[in-house]
ChimeraX commands (.cxc) that place a marker at each C-alpha (Angstrom):
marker #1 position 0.00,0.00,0.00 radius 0.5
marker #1 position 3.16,2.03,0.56 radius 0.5
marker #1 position 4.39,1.77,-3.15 radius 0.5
marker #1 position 3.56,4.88,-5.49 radius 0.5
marker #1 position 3.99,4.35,-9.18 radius 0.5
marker #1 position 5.93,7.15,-10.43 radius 0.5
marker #1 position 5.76,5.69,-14.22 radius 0.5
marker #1 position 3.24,8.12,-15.16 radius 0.5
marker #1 position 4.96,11.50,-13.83 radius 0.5
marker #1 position 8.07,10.28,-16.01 radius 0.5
marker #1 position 6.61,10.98,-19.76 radius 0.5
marker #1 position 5.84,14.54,-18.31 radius 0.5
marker #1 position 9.10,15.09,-16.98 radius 0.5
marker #1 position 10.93,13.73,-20.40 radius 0.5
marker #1 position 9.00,16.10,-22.03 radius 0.5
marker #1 position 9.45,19.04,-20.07 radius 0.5
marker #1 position 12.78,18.53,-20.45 radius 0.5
marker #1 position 12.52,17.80,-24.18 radius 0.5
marker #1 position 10.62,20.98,-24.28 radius 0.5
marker #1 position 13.10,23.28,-22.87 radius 0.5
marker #1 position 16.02,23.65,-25.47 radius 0.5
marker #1 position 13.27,23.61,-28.71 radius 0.5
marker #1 position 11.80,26.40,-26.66 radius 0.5
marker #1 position 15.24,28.10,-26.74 radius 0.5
marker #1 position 15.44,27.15,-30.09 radius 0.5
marker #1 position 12.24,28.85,-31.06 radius 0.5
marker #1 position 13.32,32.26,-29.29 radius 0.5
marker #1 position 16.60,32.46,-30.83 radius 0.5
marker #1 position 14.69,31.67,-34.63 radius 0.5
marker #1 position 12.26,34.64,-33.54 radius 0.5
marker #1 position 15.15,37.13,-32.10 radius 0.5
marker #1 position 16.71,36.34,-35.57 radius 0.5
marker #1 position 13.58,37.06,-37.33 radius 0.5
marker #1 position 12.64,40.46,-36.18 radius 0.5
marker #1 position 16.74,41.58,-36.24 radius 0.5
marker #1 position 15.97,40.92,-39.71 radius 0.5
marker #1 position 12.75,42.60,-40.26 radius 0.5
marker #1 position 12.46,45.82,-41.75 radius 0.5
marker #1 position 9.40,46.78,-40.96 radius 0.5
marker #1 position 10.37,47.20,-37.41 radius 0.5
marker #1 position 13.34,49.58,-38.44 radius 0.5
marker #1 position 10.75,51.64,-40.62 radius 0.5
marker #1 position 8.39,52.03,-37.26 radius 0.5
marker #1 position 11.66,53.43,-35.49 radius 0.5
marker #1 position 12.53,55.65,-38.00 radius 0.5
marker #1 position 8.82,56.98,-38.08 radius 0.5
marker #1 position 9.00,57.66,-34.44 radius 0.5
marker #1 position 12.24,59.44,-34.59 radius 0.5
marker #1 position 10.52,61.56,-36.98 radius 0.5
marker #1 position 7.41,62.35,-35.12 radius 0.5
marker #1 position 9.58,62.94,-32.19 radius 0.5
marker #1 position 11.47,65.67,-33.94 radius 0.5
marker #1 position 8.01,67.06,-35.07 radius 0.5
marker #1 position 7.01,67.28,-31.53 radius 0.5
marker #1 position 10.28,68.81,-30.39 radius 0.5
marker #1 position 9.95,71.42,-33.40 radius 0.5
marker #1 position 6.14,72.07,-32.35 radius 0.5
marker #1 position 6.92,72.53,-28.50 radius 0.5
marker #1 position 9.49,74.83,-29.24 radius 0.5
marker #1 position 7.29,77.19,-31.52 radius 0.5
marker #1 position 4.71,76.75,-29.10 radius 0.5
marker #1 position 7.22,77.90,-26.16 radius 0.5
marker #1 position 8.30,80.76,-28.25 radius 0.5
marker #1 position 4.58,82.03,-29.09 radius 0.5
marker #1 position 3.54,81.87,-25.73 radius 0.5
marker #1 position 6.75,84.06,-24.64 radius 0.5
marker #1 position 5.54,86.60,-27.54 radius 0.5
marker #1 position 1.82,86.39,-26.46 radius 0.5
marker #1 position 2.71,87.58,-23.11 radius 0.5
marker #1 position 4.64,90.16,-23.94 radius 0.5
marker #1 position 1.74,91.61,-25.65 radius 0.5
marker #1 position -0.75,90.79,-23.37 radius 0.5
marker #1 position 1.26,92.63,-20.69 radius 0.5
marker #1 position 1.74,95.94,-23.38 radius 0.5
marker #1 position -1.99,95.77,-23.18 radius 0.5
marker #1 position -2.54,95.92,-20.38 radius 0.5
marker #1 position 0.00,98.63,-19.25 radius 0.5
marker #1 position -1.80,100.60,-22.31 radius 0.5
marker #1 position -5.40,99.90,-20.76 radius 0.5
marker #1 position -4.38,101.23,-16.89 radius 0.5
marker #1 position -2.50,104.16,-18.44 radius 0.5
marker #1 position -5.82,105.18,-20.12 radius 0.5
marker #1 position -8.13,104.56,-17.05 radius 0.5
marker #1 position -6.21,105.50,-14.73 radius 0.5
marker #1 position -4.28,108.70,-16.59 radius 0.5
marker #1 position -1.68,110.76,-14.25 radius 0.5
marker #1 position -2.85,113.59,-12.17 radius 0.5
marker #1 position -1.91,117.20,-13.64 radius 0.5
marker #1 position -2.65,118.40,-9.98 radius 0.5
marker #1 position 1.02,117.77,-8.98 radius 0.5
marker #1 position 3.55,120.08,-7.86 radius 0.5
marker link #1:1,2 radius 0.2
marker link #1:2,3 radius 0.2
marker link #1:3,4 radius 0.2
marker link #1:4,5 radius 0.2
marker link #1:5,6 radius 0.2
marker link #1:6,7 radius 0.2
marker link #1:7,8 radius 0.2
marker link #1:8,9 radius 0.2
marker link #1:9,10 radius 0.2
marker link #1:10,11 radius 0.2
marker link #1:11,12 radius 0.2
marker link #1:12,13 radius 0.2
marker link #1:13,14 radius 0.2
marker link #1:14,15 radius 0.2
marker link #1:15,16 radius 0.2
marker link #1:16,17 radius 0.2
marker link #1:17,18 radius 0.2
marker link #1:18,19 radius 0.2
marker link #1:19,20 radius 0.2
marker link #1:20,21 radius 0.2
marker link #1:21,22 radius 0.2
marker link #1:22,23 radius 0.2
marker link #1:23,24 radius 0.2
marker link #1:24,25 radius 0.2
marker link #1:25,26 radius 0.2
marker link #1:26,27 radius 0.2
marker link #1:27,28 radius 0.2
marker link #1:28,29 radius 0.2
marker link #1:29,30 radius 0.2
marker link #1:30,31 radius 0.2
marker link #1:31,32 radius 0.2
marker link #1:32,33 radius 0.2
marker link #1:33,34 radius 0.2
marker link #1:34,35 radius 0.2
marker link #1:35,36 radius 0.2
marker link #1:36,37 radius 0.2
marker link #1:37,38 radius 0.2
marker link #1:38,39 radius 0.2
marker link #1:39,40 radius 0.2
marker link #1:40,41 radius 0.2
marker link #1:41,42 radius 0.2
marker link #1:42,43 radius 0.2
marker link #1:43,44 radius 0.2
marker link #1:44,45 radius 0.2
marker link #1:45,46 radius 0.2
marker link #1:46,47 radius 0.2
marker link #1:47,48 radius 0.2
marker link #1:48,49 radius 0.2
marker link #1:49,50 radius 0.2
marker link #1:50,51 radius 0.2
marker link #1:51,52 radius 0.2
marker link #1:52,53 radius 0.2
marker link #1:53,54 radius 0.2
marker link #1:54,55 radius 0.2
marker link #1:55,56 radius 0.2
marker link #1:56,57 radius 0.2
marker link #1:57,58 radius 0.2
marker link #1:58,59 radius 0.2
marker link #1:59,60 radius 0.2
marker link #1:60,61 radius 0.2
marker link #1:61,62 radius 0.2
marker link #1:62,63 radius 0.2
marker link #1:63,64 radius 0.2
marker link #1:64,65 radius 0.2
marker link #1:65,66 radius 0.2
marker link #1:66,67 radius 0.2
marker link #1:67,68 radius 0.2
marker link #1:68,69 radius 0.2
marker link #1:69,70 radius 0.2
marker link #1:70,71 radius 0.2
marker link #1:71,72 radius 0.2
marker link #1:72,73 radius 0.2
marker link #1:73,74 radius 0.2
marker link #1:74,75 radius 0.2
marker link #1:75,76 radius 0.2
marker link #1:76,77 radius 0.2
marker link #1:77,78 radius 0.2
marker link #1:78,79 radius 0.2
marker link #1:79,80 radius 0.2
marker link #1:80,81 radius 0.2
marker link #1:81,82 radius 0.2
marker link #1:82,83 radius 0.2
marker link #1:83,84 radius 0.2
marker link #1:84,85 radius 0.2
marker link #1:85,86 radius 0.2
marker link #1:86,87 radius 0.2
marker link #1:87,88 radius 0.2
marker link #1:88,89 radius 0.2
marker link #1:89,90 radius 0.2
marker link #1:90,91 radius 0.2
view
């Protein structure tokens, strides 16, 4: 009553271990495959693009806004000197 058959545990265990280097095998074929692929180089080359569009709109965008305040605070300089114009009651 003691004894445990352990004859059906080996087939699993021969072919986990069968398993393992075709596994490796089938990484290193798909690492090889996509260092090969183009397409993947294309998608890089598209984002370095885009990122330089981005870079190129941020900075236009940083340089408006430096311009836009400058002549939002003319305007309003211009707009207190009218309503509020300087006494001619001084000395």
């Amino acid at each position: 009553m003691g004894h445990v058959d352990l004859s059906l545990t080996q087939p699993c265990d021969q072919q986990r271990m069968h398993r393992g280097p075709s596994a490796i095998k089938r990484a290193l074929a798909a690492t090889l495959r996509l260092a090969g692929d183009q397409r993947g180089a294309t998608a890089v080359e598209y984002g370095f693009i885009l990122a330089l569009i981005v870079i190129a709109i941020m900075a236009s965008v940083a340089g408006l806004a430096e311009k836009t305040t400058s002549m939002w605070n003319d305007l309003s300089s211009s707009v207190t000197a009218v309503l509020n114009p300087p006494s001619r009651n001084g000395p």
